[in-house]
ZAVOBA-934226 format. One record per residue (C-alpha): residue in three letters; y, x, z. Coordinates in nm, 3 decimals. Layout:
! ZAVOBA-934226
VEXSE  code        y        x        z
VEXSE   ALA        Y        X        Z
...
***
This chain:
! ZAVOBA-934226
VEXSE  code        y        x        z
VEXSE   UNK    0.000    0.000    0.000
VEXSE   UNK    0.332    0.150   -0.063
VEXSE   UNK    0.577    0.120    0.193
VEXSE   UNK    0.856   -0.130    0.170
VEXSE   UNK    1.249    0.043    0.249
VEXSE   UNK    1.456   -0.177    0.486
VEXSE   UNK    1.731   -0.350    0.371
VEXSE   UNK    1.821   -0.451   -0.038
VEXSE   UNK    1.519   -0.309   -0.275
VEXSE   UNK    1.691   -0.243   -0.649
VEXSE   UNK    1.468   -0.305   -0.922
VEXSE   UNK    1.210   -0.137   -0.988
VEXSE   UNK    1.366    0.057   -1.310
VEXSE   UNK    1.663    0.174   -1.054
VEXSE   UNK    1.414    0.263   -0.811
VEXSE   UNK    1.138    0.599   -0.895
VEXSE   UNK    0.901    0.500   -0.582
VEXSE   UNK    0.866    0.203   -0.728
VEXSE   UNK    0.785    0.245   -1.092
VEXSE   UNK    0.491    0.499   -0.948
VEXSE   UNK    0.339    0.245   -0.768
VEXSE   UNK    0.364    0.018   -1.087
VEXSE   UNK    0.186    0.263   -1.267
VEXSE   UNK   -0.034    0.311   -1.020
VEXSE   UNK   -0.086   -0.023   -0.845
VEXSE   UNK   -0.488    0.010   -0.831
VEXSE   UNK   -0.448    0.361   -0.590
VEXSE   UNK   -0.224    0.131   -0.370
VEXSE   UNK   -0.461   -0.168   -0.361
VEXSE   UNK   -0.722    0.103   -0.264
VEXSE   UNK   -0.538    0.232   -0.014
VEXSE   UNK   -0.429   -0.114    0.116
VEXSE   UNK   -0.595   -0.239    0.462
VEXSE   UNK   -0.709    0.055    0.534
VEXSE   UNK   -0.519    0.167    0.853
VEXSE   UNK   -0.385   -0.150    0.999
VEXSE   UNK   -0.304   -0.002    1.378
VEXSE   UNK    0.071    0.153    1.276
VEXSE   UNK    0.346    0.056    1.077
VEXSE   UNK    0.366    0.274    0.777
VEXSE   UNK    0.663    0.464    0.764
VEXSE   UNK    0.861    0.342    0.496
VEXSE   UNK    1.036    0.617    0.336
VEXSE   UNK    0.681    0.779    0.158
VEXSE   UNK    0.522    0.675   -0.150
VEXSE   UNK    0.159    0.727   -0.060
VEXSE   UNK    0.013    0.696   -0.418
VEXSE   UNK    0.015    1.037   -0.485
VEXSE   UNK   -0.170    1.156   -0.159
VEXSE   UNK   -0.393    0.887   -0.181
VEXSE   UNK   -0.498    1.045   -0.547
VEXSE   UNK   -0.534    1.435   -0.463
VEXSE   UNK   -0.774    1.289   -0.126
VEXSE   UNK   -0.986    1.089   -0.411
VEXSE   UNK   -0.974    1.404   -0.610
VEXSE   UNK   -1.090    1.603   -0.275
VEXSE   UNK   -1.366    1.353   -0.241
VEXSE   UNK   -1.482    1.318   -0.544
VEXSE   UNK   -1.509    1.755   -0.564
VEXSE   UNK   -1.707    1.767   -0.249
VEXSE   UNK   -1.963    1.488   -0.486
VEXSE   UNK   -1.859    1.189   -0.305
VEXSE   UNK   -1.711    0.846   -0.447
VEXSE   UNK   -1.378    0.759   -0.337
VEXSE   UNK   -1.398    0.389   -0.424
VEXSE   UNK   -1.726    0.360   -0.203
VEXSE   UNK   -1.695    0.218    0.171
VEXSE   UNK   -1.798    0.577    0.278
VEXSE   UNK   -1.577    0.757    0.038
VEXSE   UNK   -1.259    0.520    0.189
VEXSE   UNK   -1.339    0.664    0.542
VEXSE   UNK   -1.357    1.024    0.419
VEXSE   UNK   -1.025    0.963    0.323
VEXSE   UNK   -0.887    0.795    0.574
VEXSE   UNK   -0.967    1.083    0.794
VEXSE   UNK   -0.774    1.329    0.594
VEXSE   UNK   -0.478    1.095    0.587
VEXSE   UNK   -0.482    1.119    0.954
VEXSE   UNK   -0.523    1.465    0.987
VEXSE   UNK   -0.201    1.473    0.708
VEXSE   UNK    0.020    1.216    0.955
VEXSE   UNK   -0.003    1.494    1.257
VEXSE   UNK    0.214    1.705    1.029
VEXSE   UNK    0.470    1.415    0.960
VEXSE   UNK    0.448    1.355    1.326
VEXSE   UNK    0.559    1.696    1.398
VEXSE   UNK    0.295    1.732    1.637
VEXSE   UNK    0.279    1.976    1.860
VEXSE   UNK   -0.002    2.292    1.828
VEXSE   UNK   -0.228    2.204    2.091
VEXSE   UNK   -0.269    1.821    2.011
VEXSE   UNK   -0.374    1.935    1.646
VEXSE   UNK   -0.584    2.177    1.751
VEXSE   UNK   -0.733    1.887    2.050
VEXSE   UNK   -0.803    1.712    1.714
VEXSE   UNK   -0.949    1.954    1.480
VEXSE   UNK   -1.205    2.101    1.709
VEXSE   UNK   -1.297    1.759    1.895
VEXSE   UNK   -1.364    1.673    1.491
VEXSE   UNK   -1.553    2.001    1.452
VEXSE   UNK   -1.792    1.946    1.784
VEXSE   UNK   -1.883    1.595    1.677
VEXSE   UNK   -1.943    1.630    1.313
VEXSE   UNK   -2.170    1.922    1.423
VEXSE   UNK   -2.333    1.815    1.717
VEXSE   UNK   -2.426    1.473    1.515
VEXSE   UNK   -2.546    1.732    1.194
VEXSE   UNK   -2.806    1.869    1.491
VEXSE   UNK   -2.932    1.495    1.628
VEXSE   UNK   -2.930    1.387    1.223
VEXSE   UNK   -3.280    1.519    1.121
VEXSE   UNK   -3.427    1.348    1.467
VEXSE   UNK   -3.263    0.969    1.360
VEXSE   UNK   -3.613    0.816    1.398
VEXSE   UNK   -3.744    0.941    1.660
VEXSE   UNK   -3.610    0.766    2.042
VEXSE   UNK   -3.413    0.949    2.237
VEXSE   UNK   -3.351    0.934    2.665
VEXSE   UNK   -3.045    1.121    2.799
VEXSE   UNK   -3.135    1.213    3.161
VEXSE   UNK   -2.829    1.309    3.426
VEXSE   UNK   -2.853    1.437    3.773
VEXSE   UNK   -2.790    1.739    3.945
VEXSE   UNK   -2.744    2.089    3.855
VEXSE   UNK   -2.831    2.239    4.215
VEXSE   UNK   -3.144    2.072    4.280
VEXSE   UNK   -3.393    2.354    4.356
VEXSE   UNK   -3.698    2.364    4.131
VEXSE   UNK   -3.955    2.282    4.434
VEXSE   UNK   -3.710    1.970    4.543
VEXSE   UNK   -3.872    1.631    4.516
VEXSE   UNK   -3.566    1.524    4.291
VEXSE   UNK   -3.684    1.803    4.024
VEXSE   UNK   -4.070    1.763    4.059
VEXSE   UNK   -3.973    1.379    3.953
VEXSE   UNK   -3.772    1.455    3.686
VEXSE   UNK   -4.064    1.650    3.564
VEXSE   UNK   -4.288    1.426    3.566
VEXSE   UNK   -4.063    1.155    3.428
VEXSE   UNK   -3.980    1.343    3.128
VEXSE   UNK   -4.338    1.436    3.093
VEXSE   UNK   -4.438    1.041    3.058
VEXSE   UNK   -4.151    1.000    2.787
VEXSE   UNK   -4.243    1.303    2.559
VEXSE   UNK   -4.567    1.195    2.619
VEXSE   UNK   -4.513    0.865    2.490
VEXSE   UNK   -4.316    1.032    2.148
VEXSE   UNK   -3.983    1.046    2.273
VEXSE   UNK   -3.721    1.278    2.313
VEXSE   UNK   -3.477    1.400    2.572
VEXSE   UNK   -3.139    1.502    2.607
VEXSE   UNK   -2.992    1.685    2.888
VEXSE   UNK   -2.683    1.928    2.999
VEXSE   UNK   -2.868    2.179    2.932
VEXSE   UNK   -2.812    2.328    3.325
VEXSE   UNK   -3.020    2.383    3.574
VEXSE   UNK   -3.138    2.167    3.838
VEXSE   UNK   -3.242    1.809    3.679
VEXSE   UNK   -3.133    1.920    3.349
VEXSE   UNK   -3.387    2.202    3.308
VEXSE   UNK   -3.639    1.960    3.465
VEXSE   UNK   -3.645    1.742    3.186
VEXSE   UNK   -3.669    2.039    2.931
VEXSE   UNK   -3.953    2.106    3.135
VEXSE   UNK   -4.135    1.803    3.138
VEXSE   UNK   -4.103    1.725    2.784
VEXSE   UNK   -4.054    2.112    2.711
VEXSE   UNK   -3.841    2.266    2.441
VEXSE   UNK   -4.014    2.080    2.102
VEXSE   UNK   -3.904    1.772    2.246
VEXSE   UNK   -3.569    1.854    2.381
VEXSE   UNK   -3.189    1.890    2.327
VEXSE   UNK   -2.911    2.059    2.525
VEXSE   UNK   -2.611    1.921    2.533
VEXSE   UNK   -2.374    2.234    2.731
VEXSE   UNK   -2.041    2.223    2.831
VEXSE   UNK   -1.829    2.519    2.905
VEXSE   UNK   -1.733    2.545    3.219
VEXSE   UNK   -1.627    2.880    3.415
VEXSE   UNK   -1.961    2.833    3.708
VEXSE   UNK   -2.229    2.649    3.480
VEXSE   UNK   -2.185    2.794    3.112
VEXSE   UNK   -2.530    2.946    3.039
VEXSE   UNK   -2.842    2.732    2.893
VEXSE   UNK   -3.170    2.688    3.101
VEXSE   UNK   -3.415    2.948    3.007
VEXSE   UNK   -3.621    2.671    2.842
VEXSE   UNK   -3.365    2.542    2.583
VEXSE   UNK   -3.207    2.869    2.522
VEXSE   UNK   -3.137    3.002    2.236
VEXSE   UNK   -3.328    2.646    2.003
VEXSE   UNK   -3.107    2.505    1.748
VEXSE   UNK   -3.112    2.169    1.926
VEXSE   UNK   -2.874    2.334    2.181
VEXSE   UNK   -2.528    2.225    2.125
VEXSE   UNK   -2.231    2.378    2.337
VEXSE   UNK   -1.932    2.138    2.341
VEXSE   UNK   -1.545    2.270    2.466
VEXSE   UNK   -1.475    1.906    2.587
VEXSE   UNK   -1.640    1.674    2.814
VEXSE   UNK   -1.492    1.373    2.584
VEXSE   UNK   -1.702    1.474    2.316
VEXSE   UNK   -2.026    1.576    2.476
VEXSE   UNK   -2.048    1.234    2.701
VEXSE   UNK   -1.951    1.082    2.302
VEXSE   UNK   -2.334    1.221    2.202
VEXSE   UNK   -2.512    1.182    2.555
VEXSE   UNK   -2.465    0.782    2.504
VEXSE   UNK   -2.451    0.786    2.095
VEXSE   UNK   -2.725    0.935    2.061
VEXSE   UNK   -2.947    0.767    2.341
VEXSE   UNK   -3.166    0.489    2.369
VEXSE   UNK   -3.194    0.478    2.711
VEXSE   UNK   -3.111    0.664    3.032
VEXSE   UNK   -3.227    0.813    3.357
VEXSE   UNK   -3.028    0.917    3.627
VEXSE   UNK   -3.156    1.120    3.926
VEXSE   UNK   -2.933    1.204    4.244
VEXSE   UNK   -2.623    1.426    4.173
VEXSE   UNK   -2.317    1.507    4.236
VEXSE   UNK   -1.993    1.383    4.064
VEXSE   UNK   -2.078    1.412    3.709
VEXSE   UNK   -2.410    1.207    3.761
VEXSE   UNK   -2.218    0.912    3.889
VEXSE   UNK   -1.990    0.967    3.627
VEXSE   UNK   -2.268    0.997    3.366
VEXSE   UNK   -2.376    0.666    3.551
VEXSE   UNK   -2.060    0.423    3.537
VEXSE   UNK   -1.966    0.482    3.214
VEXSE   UNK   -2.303    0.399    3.020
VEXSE   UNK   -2.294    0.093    3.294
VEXSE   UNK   -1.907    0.081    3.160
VEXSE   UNK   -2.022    0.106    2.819
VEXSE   UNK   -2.302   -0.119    2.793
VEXSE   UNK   -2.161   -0.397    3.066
VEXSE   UNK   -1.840   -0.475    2.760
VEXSE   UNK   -2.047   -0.435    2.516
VEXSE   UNK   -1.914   -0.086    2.363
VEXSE   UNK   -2.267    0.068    2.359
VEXSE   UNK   -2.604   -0.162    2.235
VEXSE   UNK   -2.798   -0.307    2.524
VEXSE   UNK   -3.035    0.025    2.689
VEXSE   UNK   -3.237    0.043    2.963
VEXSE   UNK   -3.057    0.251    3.267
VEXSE   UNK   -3.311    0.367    3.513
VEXSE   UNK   -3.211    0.522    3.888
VEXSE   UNK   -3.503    0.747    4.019
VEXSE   UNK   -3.560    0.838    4.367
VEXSE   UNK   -3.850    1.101    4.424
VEXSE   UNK   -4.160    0.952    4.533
VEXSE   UNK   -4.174    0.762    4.878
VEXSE   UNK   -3.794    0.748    4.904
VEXSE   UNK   -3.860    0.338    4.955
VEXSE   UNK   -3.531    0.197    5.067
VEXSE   UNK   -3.402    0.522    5.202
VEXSE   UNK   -3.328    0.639    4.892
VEXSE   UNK   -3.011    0.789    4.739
VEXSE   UNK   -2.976    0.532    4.452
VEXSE   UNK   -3.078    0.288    4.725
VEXSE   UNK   -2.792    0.401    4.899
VEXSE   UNK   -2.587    0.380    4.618
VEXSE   UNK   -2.670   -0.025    4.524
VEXSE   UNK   -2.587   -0.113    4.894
VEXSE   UNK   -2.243    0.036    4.819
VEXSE   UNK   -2.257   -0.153    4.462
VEXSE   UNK   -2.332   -0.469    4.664
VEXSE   UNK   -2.096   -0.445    4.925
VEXSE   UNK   -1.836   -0.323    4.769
VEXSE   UNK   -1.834   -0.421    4.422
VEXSE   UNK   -2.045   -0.765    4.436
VEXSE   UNK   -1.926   -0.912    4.744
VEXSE   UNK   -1.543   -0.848    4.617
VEXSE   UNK   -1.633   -0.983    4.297
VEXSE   UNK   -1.532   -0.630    4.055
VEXSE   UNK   -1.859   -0.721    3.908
VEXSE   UNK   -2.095   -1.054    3.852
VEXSE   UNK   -2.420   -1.097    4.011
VEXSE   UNK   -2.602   -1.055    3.637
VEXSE   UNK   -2.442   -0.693    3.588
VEXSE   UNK   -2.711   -0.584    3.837
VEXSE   UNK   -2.957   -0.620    3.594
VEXSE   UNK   -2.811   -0.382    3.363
VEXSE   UNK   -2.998   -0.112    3.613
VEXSE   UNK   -3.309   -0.066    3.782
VEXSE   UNK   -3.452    0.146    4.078
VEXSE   UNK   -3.742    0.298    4.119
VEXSE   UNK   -3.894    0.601    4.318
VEXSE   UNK   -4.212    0.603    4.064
VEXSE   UNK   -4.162    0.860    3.788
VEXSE   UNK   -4.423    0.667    3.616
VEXSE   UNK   -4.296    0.298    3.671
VEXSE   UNK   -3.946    0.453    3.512
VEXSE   UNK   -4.091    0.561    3.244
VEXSE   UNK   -4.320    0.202    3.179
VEXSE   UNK   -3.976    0.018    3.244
VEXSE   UNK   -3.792    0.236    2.977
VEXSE   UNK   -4.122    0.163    2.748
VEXSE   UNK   -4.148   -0.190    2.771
VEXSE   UNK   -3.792   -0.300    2.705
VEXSE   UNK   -3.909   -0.136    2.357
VEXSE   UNK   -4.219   -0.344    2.341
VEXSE   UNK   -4.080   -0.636    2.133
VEXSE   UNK   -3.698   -0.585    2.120
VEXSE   UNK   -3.607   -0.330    1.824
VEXSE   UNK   -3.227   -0.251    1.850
VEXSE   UNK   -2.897   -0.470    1.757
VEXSE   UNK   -2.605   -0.554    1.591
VEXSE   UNK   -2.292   -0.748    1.523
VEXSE   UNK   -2.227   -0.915    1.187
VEXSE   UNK   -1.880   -1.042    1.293
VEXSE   UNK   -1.944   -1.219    1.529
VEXSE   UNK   -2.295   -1.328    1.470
VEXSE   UNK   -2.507   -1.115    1.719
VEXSE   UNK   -2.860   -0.999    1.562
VEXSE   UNK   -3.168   -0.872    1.735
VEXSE   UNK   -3.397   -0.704    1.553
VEXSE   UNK   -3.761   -0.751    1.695
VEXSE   UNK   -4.080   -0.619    1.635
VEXSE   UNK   -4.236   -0.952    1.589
VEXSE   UNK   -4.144   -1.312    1.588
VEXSE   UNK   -4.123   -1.558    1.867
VEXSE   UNK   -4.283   -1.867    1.832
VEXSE   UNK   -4.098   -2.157    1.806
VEXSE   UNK   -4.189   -2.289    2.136
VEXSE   UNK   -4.054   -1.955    2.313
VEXSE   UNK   -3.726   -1.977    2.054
VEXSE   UNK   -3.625   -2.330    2.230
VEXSE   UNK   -3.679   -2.227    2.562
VEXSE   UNK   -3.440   -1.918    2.464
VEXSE   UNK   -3.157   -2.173    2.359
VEXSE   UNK   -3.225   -2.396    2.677
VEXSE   UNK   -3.184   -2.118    2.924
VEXSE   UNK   -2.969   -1.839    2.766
VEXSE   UNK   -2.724   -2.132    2.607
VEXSE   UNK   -2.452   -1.934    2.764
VEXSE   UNK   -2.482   -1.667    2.531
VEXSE   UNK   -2.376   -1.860    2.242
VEXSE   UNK   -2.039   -1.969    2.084
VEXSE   UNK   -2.173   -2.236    1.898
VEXSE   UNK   -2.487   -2.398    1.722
VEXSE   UNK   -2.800   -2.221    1.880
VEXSE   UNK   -3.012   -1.938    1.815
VEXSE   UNK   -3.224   -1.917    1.518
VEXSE   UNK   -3.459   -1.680    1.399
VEXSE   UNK   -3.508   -1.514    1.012
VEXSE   UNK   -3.499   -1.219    0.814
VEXSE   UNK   -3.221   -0.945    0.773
VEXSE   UNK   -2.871   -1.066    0.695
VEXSE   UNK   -2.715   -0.931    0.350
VEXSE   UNK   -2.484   -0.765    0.541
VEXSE   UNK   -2.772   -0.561    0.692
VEXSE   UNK   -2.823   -0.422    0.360
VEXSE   UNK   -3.122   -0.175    0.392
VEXSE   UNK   -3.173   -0.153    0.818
VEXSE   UNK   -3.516   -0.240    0.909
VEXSE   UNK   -3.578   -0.518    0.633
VEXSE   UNK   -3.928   -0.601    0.714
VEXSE   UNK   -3.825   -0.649    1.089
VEXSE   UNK   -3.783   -1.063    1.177
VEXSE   UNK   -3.423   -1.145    1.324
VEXSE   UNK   -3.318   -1.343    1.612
VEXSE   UNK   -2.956   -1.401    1.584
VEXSE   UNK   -2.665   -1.628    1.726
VEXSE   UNK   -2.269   -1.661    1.704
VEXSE   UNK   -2.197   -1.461    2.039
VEXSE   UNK   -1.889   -1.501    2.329
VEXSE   UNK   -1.930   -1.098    2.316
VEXSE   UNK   -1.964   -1.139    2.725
VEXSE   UNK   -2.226   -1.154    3.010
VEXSE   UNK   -2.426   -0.864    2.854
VEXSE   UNK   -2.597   -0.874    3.167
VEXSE   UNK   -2.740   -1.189    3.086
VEXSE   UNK   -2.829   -1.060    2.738
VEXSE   UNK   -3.014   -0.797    2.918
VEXSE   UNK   -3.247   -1.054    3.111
VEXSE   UNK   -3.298   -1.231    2.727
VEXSE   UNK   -3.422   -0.899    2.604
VEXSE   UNK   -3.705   -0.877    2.897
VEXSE   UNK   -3.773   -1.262    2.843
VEXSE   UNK   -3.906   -1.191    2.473
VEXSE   UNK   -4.036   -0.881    2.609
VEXSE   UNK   -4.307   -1.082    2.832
VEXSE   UNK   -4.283   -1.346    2.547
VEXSE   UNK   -4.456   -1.087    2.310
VEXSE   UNK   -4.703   -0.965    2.610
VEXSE   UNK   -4.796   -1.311    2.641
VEXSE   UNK   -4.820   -1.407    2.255
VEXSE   UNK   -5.037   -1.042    2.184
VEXSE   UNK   -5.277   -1.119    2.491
VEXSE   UNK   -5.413   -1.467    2.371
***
């Protein structure tokens, strides 16, 4: 779109910006739409930007009218505005290498897309004969044994405990930089699945893009950090719907730390209303290594993964529900719904080529109460248990 002047506008034959976007009203339309969260500043023509990025793109083999070549573009016309905005050094440099770590770190987790992935948080003191670290080992152990992967901080403590349950074929380290903790465990050092980030922005980005569920043992700081925000995340509905699994080390019973740590939730959180009752099923605690590692498991058993089409909310399962099971579904998870009910069916057009043989369950969503979501997801889970059992 070429940006309007304020005031009187001459004709176009008294006016140069104008007869260039005339000529070249099909680069505008392309360009039009595409960044709708700023006013454009209207003293630039961006016609003749817009064609050197297509040019750019289409050198580097890409297609600048595809969806994919658009956001290629729109990238480099952001990275162009910092020098109109006369930013300063450090904020482009925040941005280039905050670009760099991501495009990188997602080039590493790229040739792994199909395989399932846990990121597991927790301390990087814990001793390597403490009951926290034996547990870790033996619930990373379960998980690689069961084909998935994990990612950790690539520390010590519970961070080299899951590198060495599932050991180093099986893992990822996801470092930080820091001036106390800035070497790699001796198990992930040195594999090309190690990724060392400068920010913590970035790193937390992959520890919850990249995951399909997580485990948190006790820690410090960071761990509840690490805990919140995929709570955060998948309580508004900014990250799909994942398991979250507390473990305490064997025997803990109610004495616990993340026992502990749901009194405070309750008391504090529950009782004040910060948070509704269903949010506490976005979690679960355990001090079974093995009964973590089953929970994380069976939320997979039906349940595939998700996503928004507008706002039409589909689930992808493994296998469909009968129609019996769909009605109860509408009757008690009604709340879920904006309007009509839930129906099931293949993969919507806009789906293109994700999962196509998978059956759909989908429904106009109120994009709220994703703990209540959460308890729909186990309810076709023991649906399918049910329906494979007779």
């Amino acid at each position: 779109m070429i940006p309007r002047r304020r005031g009187r506008v001459r004709p176009s034959s008294a006016n140069p910006a104008r007869r260039l976007a005339a000529a070249d009203s099909r680069t505008a339309a392309r360009y039009h739409g595409l960044v709708k969260t700023e006013k454009q500043s209207p003293h630039l023509n961006e016609a003749p930007l817009i064609d050197a990025m297509d040019r750019v793109v289409r050198h580097a083999g890409g297609d600048p009218a595809s969806t994919y070549g658009k956001h290629i573009r729109e990238i480099m016309h952001t990275a162009v505005k910092l020098l109109r905005d006369d930013a300063e050094p450090g904020e482009v440099k925040l941005l280039s290498r905050s670009l760099k770590e991501l495009r990188y770190a997602l080039k590493v987790f790229r040739d792994y897309r199909d395989v399932r992935k846990i990121s597991i948080f927790g301390s990087a003191r814990t001793p390597t004969d403490h009951p926290d670290y034996l547990a870790a080992v033996e619930f990373s152990k379960h998980m690689a044994e069961a084909g998935w992967m994990v990612i950790t901080g690539a520390g010590d403590g519970i961070m080299r405990a899951g590198h060495h349950g599932a050991e180093r074929d099986k893992s990822f380290g996801v470092s930080i930089r820091l001036p106390f903790e800035t070497n790699a465990n001796d198990i992930i050092k040195g594999d090309d699945k190690l990724i060392t980030f400068r920010y913590f922005f970035t790193r937390k980005l992959m520890f919850m893009w990249e995951a399909h569920a997580v485990a948190l043992f006790p820690g410090g700081f960071g761990t509840q950090d690490e805990g919140f925000e995929a709570l955060t995340l998948i309580q508004t509905g900014k990250a799909p719907m994942a398991p979250i699994v507390m473990i305490d080390p064997p025997g803990a019973g109610d004495h616990g730390y993340w026992k502990h740590w749901d009194k405070y939730v309750e008391k504090s959180l529950l009782d004040n209303g910060w948070i509704s009752p269903e949010d506490q099923n976005l979690y679960w605690i355990t001090d079974d290594p093995a009964a973590a590692a089953q929970h994380v498991l069976a939320f997979y058993r039906n349940y595939h993964s998700e996503r928004f089409v507008r706002d039409t909310h589909v689930l992808r399962l493994n296998r469909p529900l009968t129609d019996e099971q769909l009605d109860a579904l509408n009757v008690d998870f009604a709340d879920l719904v904006k309007e009509d009910r839930m129906r099931q069916g293949g993969p919507l057009k806009e789906e293109r080529n994700e999962w196509p043989t998978l059956p759909r369950l989908y429904y106009v969503s109120n994009k709220r109460a994703y703990g209540r979501l959460r308890m729909m997801i186990d309810r076709i889970n023991t649906y399918d248990a049910q329906n494979t059992s007779t």
